[in-house]
N, C-alpha and C positions, 0 to 999 in steps of 0.2 A: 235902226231897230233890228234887233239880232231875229233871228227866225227860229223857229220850234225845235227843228232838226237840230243846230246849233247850241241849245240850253239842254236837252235833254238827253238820255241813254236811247240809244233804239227798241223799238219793244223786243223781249227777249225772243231769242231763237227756237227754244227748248221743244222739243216735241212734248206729246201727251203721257208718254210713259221714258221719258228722258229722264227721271229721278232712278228708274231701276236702272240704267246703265250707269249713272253716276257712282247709284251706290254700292254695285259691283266692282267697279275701278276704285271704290273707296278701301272697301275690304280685301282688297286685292295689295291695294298698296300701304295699307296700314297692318299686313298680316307680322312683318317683322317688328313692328313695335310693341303689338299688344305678344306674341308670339313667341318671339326673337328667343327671350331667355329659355325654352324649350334646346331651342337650335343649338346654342352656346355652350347648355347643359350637356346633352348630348355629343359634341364634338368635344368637350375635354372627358367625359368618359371615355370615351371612343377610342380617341387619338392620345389620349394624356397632353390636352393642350395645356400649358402655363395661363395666370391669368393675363402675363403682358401680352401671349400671341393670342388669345380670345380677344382682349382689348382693338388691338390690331384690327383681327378680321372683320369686327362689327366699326370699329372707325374708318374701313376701307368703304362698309356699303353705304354709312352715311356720307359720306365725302362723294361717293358716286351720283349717292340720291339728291345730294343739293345740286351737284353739276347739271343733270342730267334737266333740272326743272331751271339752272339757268342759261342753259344754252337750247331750251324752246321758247322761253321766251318773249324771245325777239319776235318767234314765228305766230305767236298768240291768237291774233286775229282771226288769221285765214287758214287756222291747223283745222284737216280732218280728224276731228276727233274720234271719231269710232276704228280708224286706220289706227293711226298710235296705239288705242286702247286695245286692239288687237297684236298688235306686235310689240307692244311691250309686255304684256299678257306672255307670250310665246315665252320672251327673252325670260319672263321670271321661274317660266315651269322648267325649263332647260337647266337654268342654274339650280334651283333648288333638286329635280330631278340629281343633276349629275351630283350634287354635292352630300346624297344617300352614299355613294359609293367611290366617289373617290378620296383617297388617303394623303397627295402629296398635297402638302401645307402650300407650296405655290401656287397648284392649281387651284386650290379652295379658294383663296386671297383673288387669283382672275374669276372666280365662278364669282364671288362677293361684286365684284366689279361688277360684271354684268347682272347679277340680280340686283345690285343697290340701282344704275343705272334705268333698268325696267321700274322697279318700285317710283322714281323719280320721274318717270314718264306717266307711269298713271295717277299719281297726286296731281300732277300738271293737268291732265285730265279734266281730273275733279274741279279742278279751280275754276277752270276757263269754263269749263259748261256749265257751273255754279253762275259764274259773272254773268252768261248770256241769259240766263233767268231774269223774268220780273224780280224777283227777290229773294237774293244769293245768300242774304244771311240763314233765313228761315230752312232755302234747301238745302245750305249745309248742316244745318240742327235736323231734318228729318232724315239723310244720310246718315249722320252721327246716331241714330236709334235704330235703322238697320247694322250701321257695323256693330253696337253694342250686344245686340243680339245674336248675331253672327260669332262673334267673338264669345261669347259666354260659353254656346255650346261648343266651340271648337275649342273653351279651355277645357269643357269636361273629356271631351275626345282624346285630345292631344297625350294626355298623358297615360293614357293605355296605348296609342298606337305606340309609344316611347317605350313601355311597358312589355308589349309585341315583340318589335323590331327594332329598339335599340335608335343608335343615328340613319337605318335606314328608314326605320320606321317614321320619326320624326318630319324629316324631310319629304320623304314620301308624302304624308299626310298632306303638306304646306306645298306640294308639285300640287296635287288632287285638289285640292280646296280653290288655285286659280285656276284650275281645268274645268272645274264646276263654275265659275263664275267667269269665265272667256265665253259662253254665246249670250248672256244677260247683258255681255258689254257691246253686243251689237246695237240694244237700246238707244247709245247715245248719239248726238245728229253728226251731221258728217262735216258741214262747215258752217262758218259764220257769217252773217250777209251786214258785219259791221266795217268799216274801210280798216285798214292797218294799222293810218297814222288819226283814228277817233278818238276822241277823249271829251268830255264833259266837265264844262266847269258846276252845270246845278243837275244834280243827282234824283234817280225819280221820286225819291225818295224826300225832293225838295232841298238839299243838304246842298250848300257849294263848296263844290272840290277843289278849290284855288290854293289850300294849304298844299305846300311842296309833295310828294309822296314818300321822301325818305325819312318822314315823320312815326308815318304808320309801320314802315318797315322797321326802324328805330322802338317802336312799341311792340310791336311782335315781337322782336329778337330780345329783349330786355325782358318781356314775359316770359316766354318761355325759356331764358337760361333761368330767369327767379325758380320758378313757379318746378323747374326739373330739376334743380342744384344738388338737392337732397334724395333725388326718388331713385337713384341705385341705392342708393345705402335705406332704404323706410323697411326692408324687413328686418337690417337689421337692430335699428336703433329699435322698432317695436320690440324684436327680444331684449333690450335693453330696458325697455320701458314695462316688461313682464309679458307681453303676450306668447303665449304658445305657435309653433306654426298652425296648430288647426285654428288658434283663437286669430291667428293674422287673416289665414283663409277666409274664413269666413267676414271680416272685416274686408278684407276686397271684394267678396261679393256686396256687402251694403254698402260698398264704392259704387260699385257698376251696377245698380241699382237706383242709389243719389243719379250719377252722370245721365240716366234714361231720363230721370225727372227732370233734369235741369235742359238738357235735346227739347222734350217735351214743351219744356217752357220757352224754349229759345223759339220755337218753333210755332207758339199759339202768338207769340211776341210779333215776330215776326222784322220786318229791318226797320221801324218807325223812330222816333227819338225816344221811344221810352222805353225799350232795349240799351240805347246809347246812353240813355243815362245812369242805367244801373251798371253799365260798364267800367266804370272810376272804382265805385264803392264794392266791385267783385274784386279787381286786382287788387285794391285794397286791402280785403280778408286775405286773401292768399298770400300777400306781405307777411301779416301776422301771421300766418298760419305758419310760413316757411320756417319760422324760428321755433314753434313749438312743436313739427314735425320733427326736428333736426333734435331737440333737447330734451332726452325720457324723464320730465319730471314726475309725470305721473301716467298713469294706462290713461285714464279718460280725458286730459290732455293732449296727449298722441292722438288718441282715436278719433276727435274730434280735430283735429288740425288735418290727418291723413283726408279725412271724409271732406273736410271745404276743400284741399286742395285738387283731391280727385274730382270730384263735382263741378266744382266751378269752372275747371277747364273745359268740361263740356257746353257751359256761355259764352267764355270768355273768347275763345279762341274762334269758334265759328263767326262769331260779330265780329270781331277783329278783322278778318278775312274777307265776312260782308261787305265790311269800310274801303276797302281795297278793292273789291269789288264793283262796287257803287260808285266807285272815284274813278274805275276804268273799267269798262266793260268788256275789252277786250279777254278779261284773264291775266296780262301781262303781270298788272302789279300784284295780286293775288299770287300768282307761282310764286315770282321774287319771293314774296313775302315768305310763302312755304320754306322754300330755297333757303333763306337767311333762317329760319329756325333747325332744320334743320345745321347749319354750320353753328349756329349759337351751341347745338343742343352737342355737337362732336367736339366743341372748344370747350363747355364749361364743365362734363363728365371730370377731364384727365384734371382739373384745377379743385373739383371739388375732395376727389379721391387723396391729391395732393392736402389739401387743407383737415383732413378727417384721419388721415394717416396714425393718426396718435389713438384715434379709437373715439375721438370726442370730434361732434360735428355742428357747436356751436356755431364754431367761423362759414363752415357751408350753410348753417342758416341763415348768419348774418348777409352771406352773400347773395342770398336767395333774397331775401327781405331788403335788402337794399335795390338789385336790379326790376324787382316789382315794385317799388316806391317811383322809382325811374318813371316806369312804363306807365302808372297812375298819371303822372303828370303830363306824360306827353299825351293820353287818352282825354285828360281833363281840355288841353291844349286843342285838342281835335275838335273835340264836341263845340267851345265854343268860338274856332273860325268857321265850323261849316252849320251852324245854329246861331250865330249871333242874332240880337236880337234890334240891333240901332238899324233901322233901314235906308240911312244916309252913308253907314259904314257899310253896310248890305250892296248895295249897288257902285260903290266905290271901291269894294272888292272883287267883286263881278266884271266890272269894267278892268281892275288890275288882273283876273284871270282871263280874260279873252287877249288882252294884252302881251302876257306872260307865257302863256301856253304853247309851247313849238313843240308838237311831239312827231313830227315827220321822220322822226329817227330813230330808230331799232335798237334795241340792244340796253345795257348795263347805265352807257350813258345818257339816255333818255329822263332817269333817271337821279343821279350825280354828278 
């Protein structure tokens, strides 16, 4: 007879105000995605960078930022979390500080290192203190409503400080904004009282976690190359498609407006099976979507593929992360998972850029729409090994996860 300890996650660690430093370390480390193109904008005024050296500088800090979440990892379990979140915090204002003022193209590429390297420390953060939650889906959906917020007004800000002071100003701005949110990351707890080598084959959530894990990570990474393939290029296929820049602007704001509603919903949701089920039929839409983002057949075409696909990432991606989550409580599989989108998201840019070269970015929808059909299947794939419903194959799988499961070892290959 297996014992309680052994079927279940431990109850989560989290303290009572451990969502405000999560969602501190969130905005901290998602400041150059929602951000970035500010930064990018600014150092080829600046510097007259080409777009292959901008390309460069921003494929240095995501290369950083995956490294940095897969070489903690290993350490998942037993990371001080609020130590990290502070020193990586440090590491991001240094870089973005020094990279106000300085000029040599070398040094900028090392400062990129060390800020993608901090940014990758505190999504690593995120994850693990996320898992050690009762229910990691949901506190990543109420995270994801503070960063939207956070983010909104520092889009209105950003571009007067750019306005001000130029690339000093820019940066500046993105030093000050994790200087403001470095003592709110005291917030989060300081270690985990789950063992190293823990793992869970039935989920609190009821779910059994016996399917492999490089399933999940196999769906993330297939999502998110889909679901990004096309979003450098959507300002400008929208002008292709007739919008204006004000009429774009504004259409990103009733993006980040949609994504608050759908956080909101992710989060009344919460991690149960009826989140997971609507799971299939979200990466679904955004299949479709990928292709009619990609192709200006008409404005209200566009505008409605741009709006499911900005939105739904706000579902899709936190439950995604839940699943990973819920299957490890550690954090471990969750970074990875972060980690591998990131590297999806730095391999499938220079390929889609490739494919669109000609001015026409059918073939980047089709790619997008193809990788998100992927990602359907293996989420359909998920849902019914850890929800099956025979319960003679229920305990016959249960018994093949207690069986199966060696995770006394650290690292990439724990994993594969």
């Amino acid at each position: 007879m297996t014992s309680t300890n052994e079927l279940h996650a431990p109850a989560g660690t989290a303290g009572r105000w451990e969502w405000v430093g999560i969602s501190a370390a969130d905005c901290a480390a998602h400041s150059m995605n929602s951000l970035g193109p500010f930064a990018v904008s600014a150092l080829m005024t600046d510097l007259h960078l080409n777009t292959f050296q901008a390309g460069i500088w921003s494929t240095v800090e995501m290369l950083a930022y995956a490294g940095a979440m897969f070489g903690i990892s290993p350490w998942a379990a037993g990371l001080h979390l609020r130590r990290v979140a502070l020193v990586a915090g440090i590491m991001v204002v240094v870089a973005q500080g020094a990279s106000a003022i300085v000029a040599s193209y070398g040094i900028l590429l090392a400062l990129r290192l060390l800020a993608g390297m901090g940014l990758g420390m505190l999504n690593a953060v995120v994850n693990i203190g996320s898992a050690r939650s009762h229910a990691p889906a949901r506190r990543l959906s109420l995270v994801m409503i503070v960063q939207t917020v956070v983010f909104t007004i520092a889009s209105l800000l950003l571009p007067q400080a750019a306005a001000l002071g130029g690339r000093a100003g820019v940066f500046g701005f993105l030093a000050l904004l994790v200087v403001f949110l470095l003592p709110l990351m005291g917030f989060t707890t300081s270690r985990s009282s789950i063992p190293r080598s823990h793992r869970v084959s039935i989920t609190r959530s009821g779910e059994r976690s016996c399917v492999h894990p490089r399933f999940i990570i196999a769906a993330v990474v297939f999502y998110t190359s889909g679901s990004l393939a096309i979003w450098p290029f959507s300002a400008h296929v929208g002008h292709l498609a007739g919008l204006t820049n004000t009429a774009f602007g504004w259409l990103a704001a009733v993006a980040n407006i949609g994504g608050l509603a759908m956080c909101i919903a992710g989060s009344l949701l919460g991690d149960g099976r009826a989140a997971f089920r609507l799971l299939a039929p979200a990466v679904l839409l955004t299949a479709l979507a990928c292709v009619a983002q990609a192709v200006p057949w008409s404005t209200p075409a566009f505008c409605t593929a741009f709006l499911l696909n900005y939105a739904l990432w706000f579902f899709i991606y936190p439950n995604l992360i839940g699943i990973a989550c819920r299957m490890d409580p550690t954090g471990r599989l969750a970074t990875l998972c972060s980690g591998a989108w990131m590297i999806s998201q730095a391999s499938v840019t220079p390929l889609s850029g490739l494919l669109g070269r000609n001015g026409h970015f059918l073939g980047v929808g089709l790619l997008g729409m193809g990788n998100c059909l992927v990602s359907t299947l293996l989420v359909v794939g998920l849902y019914f090994s850890m929800h099956g419903r025979i319960r003679n194959r229920s305990m016959s799988q249960h018994r093949s996860c207690k069986n199966k499961q060696v995770y006394a070892r650290s690292g990439l290959d724990t994993y594969f």
